[in-house]
N, C-alpha and C positions, 0 to 999 in steps of 0.2 A: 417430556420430563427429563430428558438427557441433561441439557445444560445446568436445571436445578438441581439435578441429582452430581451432575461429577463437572460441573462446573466451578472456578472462584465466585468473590464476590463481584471483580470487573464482566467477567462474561454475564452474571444474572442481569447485572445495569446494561449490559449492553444489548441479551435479552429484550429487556425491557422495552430500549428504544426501535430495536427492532418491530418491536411489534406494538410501537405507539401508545404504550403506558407514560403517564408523568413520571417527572425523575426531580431528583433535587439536587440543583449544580453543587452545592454543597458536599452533598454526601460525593457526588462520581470525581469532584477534587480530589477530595479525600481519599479516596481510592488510588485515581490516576499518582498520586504523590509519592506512593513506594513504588513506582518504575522510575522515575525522573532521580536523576542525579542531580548536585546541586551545580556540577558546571553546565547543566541542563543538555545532559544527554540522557539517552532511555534505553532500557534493557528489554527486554520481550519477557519476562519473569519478574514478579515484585520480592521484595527483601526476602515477604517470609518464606515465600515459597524456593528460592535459591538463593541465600547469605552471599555466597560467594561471585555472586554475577560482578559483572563490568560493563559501563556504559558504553556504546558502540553506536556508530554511522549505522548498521546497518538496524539496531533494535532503534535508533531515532526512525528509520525513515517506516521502522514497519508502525510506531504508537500515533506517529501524526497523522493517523487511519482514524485513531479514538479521538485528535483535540478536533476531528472533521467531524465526526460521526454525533459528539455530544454538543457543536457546536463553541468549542472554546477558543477560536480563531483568535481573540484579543485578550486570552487569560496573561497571567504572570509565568504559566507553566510554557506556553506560546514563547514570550520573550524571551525567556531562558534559552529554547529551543536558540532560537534562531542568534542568539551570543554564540552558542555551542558552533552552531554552522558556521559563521562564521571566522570565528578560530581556529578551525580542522581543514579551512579552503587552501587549496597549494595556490602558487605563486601565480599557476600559470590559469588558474580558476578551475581546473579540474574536484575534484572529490576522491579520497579513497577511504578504504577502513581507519579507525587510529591506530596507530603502532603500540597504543596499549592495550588497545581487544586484540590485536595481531599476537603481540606476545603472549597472553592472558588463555585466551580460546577463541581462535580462530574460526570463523562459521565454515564447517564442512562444505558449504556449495561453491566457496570460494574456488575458481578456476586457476591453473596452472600459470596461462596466460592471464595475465594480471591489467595488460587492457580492456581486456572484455567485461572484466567487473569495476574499472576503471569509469567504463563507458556507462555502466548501469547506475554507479553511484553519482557524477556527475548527468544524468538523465532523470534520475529519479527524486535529487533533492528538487529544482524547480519545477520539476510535475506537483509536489507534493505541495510547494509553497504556492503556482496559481493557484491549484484545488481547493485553499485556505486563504483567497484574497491578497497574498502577496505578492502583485503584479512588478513589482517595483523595487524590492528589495537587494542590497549592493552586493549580494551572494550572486543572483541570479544574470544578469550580462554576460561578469567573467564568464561561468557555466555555461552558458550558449554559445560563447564564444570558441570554448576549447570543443564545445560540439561542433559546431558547425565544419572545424577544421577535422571534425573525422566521423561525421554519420554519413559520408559518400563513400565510407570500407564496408561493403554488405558483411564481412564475416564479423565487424564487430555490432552492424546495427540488428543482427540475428543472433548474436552470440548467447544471448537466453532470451527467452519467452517477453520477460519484462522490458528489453532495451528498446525492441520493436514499438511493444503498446505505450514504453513511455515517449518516444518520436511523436505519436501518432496524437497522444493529449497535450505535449509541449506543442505541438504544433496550431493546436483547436486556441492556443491562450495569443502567440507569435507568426504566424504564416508564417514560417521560416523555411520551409520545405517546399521545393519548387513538386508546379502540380505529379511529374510523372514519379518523382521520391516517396510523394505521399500517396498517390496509388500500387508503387510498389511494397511500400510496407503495409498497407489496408490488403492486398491481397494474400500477402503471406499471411499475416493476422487470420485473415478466413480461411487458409487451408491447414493452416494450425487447430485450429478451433474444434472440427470434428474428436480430434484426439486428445483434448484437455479434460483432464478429469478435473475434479469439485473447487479441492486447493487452489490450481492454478486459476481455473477458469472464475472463481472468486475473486482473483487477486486483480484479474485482464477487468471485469464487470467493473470492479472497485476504482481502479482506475479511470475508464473509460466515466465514472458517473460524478467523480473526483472533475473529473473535465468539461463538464457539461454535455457528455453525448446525451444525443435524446434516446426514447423510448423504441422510435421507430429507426434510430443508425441500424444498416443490418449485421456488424457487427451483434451490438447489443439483442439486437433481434430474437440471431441464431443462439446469442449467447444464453440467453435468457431459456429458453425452450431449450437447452443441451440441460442446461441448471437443474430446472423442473425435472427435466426425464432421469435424472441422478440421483433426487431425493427416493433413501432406503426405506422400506418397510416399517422399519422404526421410525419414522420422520428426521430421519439424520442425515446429513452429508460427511460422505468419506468414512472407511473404513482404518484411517490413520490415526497417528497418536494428535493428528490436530483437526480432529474431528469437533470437539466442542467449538472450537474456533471457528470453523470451516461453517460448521449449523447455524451459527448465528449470523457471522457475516452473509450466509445467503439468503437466511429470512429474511435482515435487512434489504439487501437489493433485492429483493422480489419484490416487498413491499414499496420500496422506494422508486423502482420501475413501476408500480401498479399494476404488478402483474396479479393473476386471477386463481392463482394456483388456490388449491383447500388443503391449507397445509396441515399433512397426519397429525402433525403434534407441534404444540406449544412450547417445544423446550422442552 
């Protein structure tokens, strides 16, 4: 009852698909359409709920979780998107924030060193665009290119949680990782793993399923079985203010891995 109860309208739809009710593209447009700007970037908040948002790099890469999730890989909201990326790309095909979410409100996770979130933005658009059928699009070269010239610095290709897992699904689309890179990042991945709580270990899952890993990768494995053993009393994941979020998106990958859990509660 969580999600219905102190959830929006986009979490009950996403609810929803989570646990494989009908939906009507229609109506989840119509939702999705107060996060989207019209230079088609996206906020992690809709109009009503925070008037004053700004579209950003970093709320694009977290909503193209939803145009995957519902399926809208070839919407007009899709297109927009990827105008948006492509006008924000620097010269050298990297990615960074825009300088008008910079100026505007800066997301707090943002790093001092300013390569290291450098490295996660250009890593995490074309994670996001294979996950969504865009094998090919003239964003994503450049972007592998300026990787390639620096995912041999371990300090940035660990520099958070995400740069590692997105090497690891850029990789599953590009073999661009020679073998012992990619087993050195699959191992840190798993000795990470024991100590992610709901959030993260949602985000790693998301990813990873975003990329085609299978059911049996033992990333996913362990992952999958850490997930399970986190869900609270109440049938919720996470104790945080992104607990709605967190509960949905992990119904969905359970369900969507086929896992076997009997989930407490339905939302």
């Amino acid at each position: 009852m969580l999600v219905r109860q102190r959830g929006n309208r986009l979490d009950r739809l996403r609810l929803d698909r989570a646990l494989g009710e009908p939906l009507a593209t229609d109506e989840v447009e119509a939702v999705l359409a107060s996060y989207q700007f019209p230079d088609g970037s996206w906020d992690y908040d809709s109009e009503e709920e925070k008037p004053e948002r700004i579209g950003s790099l970093g709320g694009t890469i977290h909503c193209l979780r939803w145009i995957r999730e519902f399926g809208l890989s070839n919407s007009p909201k899709m297109i927009r998107t990827l105008e948006f990326l492509s006008s924000i790309q620097a010269s050298d095909g990297s990615f960074y924030e825009t300088k008008a979410k910079l100026a505007h409100s800066p997301q707090e996770w943002l790093q001092e060193n300013t390569l290291i979130d450098r490295f996660y933005f250009t890593a995490a658009v074309p994670m996001r665009l294979f996950s969504l059928g865009y094998r090919e699009n003239p964003v994503i070269e450049p972007a592998l290119k300026w990787l390639r010239a620096h995912w041999a610095d371990w300090s940035l290709a660990t520099g958070t949680w995400y740069n590692l897992w997105a090497l690891l699904c850029i990789n599953r689309a590009t073999d661009d990782l020679d073998s012992s890179q990619y087993q050195h990042c699959h191992q840190k991945a798993m000795e990470w793993l024991p100590s992610l709580e709901a959030p993260p270990l949602t985000w790693m899952l998301d990813a990873l399923h975003g990329a085609g890993f299978p059911a049996k990768e033992p990333l996913v494995t362990r992952g999958v079985t850490r997930l399970s053993s986190l869900q609270r009393e109440d049938g919720s994941w996470s104790d945080s203010q992104a607990v709605v979020e967190t509960t949905v998106t992990a119904l969905r990958l359970l369900r969507d891995y086929g896992n076997s859990l009997v989930v407490k509660s339905k939302g």
